[in-house]
N, C-alpha and C positions, 0 to 999 in steps of 0.2 A: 500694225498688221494683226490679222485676226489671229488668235493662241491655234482655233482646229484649224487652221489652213498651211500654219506651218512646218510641218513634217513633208505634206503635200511640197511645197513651194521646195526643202531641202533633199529630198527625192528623187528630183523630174530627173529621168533622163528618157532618152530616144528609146523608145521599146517598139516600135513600129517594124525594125529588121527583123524579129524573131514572131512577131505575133501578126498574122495577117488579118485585115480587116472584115467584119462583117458586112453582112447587106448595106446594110444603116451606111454605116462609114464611108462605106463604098461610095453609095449615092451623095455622101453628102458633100465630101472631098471632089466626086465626078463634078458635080453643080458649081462647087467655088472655084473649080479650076477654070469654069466660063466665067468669071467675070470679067463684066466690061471694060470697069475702071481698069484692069493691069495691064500693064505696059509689057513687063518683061514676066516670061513666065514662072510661076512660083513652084515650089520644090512639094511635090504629093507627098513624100516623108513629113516632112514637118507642119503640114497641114493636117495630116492624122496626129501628131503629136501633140496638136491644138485641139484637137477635137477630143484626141482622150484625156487630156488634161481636165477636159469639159465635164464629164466624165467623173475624174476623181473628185474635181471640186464640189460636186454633188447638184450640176445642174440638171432639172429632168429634161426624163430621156425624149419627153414630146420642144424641147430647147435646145436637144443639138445641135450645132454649127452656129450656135447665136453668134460668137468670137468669130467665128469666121466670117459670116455676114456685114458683124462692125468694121471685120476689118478691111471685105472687101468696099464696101460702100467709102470708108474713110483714107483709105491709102492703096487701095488695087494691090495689097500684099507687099505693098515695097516699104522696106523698112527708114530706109533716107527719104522719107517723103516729107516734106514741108507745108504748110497749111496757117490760114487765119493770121494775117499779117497785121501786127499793128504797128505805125510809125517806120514802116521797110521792113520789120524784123518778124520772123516764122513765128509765131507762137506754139501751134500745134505741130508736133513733131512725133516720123517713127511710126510703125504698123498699127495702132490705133489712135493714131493723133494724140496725143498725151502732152499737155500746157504742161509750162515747168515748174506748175506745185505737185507733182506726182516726182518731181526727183527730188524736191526737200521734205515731203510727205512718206515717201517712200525707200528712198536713197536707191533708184535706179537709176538707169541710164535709157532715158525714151528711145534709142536709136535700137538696143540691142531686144531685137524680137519677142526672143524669149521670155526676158523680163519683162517685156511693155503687157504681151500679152497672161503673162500670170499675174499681174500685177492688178491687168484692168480688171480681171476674173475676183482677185481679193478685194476690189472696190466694190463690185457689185453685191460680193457675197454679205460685207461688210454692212449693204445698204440695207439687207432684208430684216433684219433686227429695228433698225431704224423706218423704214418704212412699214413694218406690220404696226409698230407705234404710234408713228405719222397718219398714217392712212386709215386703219383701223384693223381690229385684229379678227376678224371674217375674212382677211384678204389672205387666201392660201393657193399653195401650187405654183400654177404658169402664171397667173395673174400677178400675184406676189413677187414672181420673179424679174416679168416684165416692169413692173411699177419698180424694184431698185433700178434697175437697168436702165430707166430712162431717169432714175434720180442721179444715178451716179455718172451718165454721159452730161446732165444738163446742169445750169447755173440754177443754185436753189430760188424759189417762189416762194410767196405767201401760201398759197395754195398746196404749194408741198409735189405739185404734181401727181397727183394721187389720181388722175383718168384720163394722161398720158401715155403714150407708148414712144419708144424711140422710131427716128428718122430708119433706122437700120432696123428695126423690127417689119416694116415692110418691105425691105428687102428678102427679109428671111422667110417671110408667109409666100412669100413669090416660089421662093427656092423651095420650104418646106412641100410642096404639093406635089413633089416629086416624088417623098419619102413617107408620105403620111398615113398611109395604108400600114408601112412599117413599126409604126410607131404604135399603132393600134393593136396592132396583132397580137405585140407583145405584153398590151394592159390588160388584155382579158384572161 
């Protein structure tokens, strides 16, 4: 685990009852509460809790809801979700699909939310050190962010994946376009 993530990670708690959401949040929580994939509907508290997590972690602000997008696209928000079967057996398990080297890499538990999803957030963060070296060190920002992000959801390449995007990253430019005005406003 990454040394600056973990205070973050021993921290988290539910801060969503005392602090009410901004515009941003608003919308971005409003939009993943439509998605398709979910079955049973998921809890707007802990959707913002994900999204400020996003937040601490230090992803930018034009990245919001990335977490949320992986996870609506991979699991419709359900955390007992099962996925990518080999021989009968679920590989991918839990609110962002997480295979079970992220529980002897990690020592979590893929089912419990929480963990899957600070966890995916530490993998990704994890990648950008790695992928600024991989890919080259011009790659900064959103770019840079997207390029971990599709290193650390995908099986490594030769290529390193370095002008990639993830599956879930179009989901999110879908949803982003509701918020994007917001995001701008705030850069200038």
């Amino acid at each position: 685990m990454t040394a600056l993530l973990a205070p973050l990670l021993l921290s988290w708690a539910p801060i969503s009852y005392w602090d009410p959401p901004d515009e941003l949040e608003r919308r971005i929580v409003d939009r993943a509460l439509r998605c398709v994939r979910m079955k049973v509907p998921a809890d707007p508290i802990f959707l913002l809790d994900m999204l400020r997590f996003e937040e601490r972690a230090g992803v930018p602000r034009s990245l919001r809801g990335m977490l949320l997008a992986a996870a609506c696209s991979e699991s419709g928000f359900d955390p007992s979700a099962a996925g990518d079967y080999k021989r009968g057996k679920a590989m991918a398990i839990g609110f962002v699909q997480q295979w079970p080297w992220w529980e002897r890499h990690y020592g979590i538990d893929r089912r419990d939310p929480i963990q899957a999803a600070e966890y995916w957030l530490v993998h990704v963060y994890d990648q950008l050190k790695k992928t600024r070296r991989r890919c080259g060190r011009r790659l900064r920002g959103e770019k840079l962010w997207v390029t971990a992000w599709v290193r650390s959801v995908r099986s490594p390449r030769k290529d390193g994946r370095c002008h990639q995007v993830p599956k879930h990253y179009e989901r999110f430019n879908r949803w982003r376009k509701n918020w994007w005005r917001l995001v701008w406003s705030r850069r200038r």
